[in-house]
KOLVOSE-284382 format. One record per residue (C-alpha): residue in one letter; x, y, z. Coordinates in steps of 0.2 Angstrom, whole numbers, plus 5000, padded with zeros to 4 digits. Example, Ala and Ser with C-alpha at 12.3 -4.5 7.8 and 13.67 -1.06 7.14 Angstrom:
# KOLVOSE-284382
A506249785039 S506849955036 
***
This chain:
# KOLVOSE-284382
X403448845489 X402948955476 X402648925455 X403649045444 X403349085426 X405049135418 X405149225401 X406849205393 X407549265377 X408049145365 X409449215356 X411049155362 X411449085379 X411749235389 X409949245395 X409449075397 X411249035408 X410449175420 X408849105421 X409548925423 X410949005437 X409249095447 X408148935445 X409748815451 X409748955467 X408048915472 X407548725473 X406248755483 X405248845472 X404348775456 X405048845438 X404148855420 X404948945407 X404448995393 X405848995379 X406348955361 X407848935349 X409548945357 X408748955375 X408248765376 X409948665372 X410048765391 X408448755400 X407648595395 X408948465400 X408648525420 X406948625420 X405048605410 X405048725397 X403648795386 X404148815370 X403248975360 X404349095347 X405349185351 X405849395346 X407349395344 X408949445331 X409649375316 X411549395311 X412449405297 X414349445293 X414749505311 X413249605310 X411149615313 X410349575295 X408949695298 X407849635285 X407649465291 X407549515311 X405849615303 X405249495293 X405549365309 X404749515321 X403349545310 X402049385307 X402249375329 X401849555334 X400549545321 X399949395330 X400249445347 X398749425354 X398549215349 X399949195359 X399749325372 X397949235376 X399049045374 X400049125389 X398849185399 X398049005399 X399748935403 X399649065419 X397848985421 X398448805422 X400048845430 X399348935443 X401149045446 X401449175461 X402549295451 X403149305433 X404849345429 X405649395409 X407249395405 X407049515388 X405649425383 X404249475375 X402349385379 X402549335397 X402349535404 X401049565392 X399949395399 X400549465415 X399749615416 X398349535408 X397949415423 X398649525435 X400049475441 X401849555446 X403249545434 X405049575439 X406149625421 X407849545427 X409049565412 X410649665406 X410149755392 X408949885400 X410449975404 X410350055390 X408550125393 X408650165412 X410050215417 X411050375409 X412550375399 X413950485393 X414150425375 X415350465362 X414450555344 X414650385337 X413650285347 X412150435349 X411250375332 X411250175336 X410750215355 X409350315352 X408850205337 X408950025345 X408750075362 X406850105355 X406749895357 X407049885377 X406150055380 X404549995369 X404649855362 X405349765378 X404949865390 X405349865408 X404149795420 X403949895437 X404949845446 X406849815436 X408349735443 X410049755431 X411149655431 X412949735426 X414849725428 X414549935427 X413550045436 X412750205426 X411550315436 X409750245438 X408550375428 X407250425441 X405950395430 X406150205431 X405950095446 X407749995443 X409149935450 X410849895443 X411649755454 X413349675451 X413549485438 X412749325441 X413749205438 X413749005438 X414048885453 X415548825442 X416248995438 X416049035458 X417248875462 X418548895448 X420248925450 X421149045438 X422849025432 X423849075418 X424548935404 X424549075390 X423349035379 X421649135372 X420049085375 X419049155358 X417349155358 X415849215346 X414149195352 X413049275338 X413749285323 X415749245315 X416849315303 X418449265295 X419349395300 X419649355317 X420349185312 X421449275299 X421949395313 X422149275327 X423649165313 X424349335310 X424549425325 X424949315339 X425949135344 X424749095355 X423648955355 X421849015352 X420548895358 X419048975346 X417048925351 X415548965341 X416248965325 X415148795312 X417048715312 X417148635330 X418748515328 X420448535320 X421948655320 X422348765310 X423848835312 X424048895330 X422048905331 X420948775338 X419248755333 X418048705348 X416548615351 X415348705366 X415448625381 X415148715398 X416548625408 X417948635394 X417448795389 X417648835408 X419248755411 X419948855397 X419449025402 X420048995420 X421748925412 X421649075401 X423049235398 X421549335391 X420049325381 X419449365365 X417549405362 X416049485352 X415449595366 X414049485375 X414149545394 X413949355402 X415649305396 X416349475400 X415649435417 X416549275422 X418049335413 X418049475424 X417649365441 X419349275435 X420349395433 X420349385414 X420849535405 X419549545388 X419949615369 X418149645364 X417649635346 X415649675347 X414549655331 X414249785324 X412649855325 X412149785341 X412049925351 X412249835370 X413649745365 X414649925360 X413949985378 X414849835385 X416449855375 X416350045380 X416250045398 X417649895398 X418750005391 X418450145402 X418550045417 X420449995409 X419749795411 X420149795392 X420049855376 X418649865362 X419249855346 X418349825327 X418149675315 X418849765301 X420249855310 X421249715318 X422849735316 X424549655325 X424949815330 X423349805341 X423549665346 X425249725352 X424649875362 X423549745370 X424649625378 X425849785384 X424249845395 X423949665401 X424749695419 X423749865422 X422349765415 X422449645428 X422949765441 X421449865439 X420149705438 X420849635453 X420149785463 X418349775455 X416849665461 X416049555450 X414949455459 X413049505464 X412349315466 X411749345486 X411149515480 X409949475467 X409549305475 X408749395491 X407949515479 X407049365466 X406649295485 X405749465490 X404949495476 X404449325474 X403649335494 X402949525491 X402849565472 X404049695474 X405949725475 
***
């Protein structure tokens, strides 16, 4: 048996699901995590969590409110080191084998500090290792926002990414891109098609959609992450998160309806869900994701302020190629990155 420290980023649920899937893969090994905000409603209820803050993103308006993500980011780095040294007597009295980050900031620093191996395992350092062909649009926000996973979060050596695409590995970088993880639950459900739309906003929400989603469609839209979660209006359906309804609706789903985070694109994918993506603006991963899902023809990316009935339209006339072409991909690395958190867990490296 061997004693993990796990790093996970708090913001949203995207990172905390993939350490909860890895930890749930290997009982016979002893997690702590080390998380905050969003990240504990996951973790704590199954694993022992340490709680210290978390560097992460604030949203506003379907957008990243800048100013206060600085203001969050500033008092922490400044402090860095108090809870860099907290950390390393966490490692002390923990006693772990290896540490592990999910885009999370102090555990590789107290890592290298007490000397141990560190394995990055995350999706967003696609953005930094691996190379791109990019529209002009996206050149200014890639370069200015992929400074955060280059430096701020930087990659430990060595780097597993996980990802429903594949971008050329930069030589420079000892990373890997690997297919999804996905869920235990997502692995055994059965997908069907009862028409509805499975809508889901994970970092921020706008009025729009729910505007657009009354105007543009018949459908019944089952809506998550939104403050309202009960009641109808119209043909929307305000919901409350819950991992097994949430699950039995995506599987049940015609197609999905998201911001651009890249677990729900993942397990949309695995079941066979074709995915209108919606990313914030400003969140530079999320237009990567929404980007490569239109290139691959899994879907279509589309903008807050630009949804329309027409595009809605053009949408649902691509759904069988859509589906045609996802049923050909592989979306599922689970045995992949299990034998490679095992190896590095054994030898320290991937």
């Amino acid at each position: 048996m061997a004693r993990i420290l796990y790093g996970i980023h708090g913001t949203g649920h995207g990172h905390a699901m993939r350490g909860l899937t890895i930890a749930r893969s290997m009982p016979d090994h002893e997690f702590l995590f080390v998380a905050n905000d969003d990240a504990l409603s996951v973790l704590e209820p199954e694993f022992p969590v340490y709680r210290i803050p978390n560097l992460g993103t604030v949203f506003k308006n379907y957008t990243v409110d800048l100013p206060k993500t600085i203001a969050k980011a500033v008092p922490l780095l400044w402090h860095q080191r108090r809870f860099v040294d907290e950390l390393c007597g966490v490692i002390r009295d923990f006693h772990p084998s290896v540490c592990m980050t999910d885009l999370e900031y102090f555990v590789p620093r107290a890592a290298e500090r007490e000397g141990l191996p560190c394995l990055t395992l995350d999706h967003q350092h696609i953005i930094t290792c691996c190379k791109h062909t990019l529209p002009p649009h996206l050149w200014w926000d890639a370069f200015l926002q992929g400074l955060t996973p280059r430096y701020l979060f930087r990659p430990t050596n060595p780097t597993m990414i996980v990802s429903f695409y594949a971008p050329p590995v930069d030589p420079k970088y000892t990373a890997r891109v690997v297919p999804p993880l996905l869920r235990k639950r997502v692995l055994a459900a059965k997908p069907c098609d009862d028409g509805h739309i499975v809508v889901y906003q994970s970092n921020s929400t706008h009025k729009a959609l729910i505007d657009f989603l009354q105007t543009a469609t018949k459908r019944r839209c089952y809506v998550f992450g939104y403050t309202r979660t009960k009641g109808e209006e119209g043909n929307v359906v305000f919901m409350e998160k819950s991992e097994d309804g949430f699950l039995d609706l995506l599987r049940r789903c015609a197609y999905v309806i998201q911001g651009g985070s890249h677990t729900l694109m993942s397990e949309a994918l695995y079941l066979g869900k074709p995915i209108l993506s919606i990313p914030v603006a400003a969140m530079i991963e999320q237009h990567f994701n929404a980007l490569y899902l239109e290139r691959l023809g899994y879907g279509m990316a589309a903008k807050m302020t630009l949804l329309s009935k027409d595009l809605l339209n053009r949408f649902e006339e691509k759904l069988p190629d859509f589906r045609a072409t996802i049923a050909q991909g592989s979306f599922c690395g689970n045995d992949i990155i299990f034998s490679g958190v095992e190896h590095f867990v054994q030898t320290g490296r991937l």
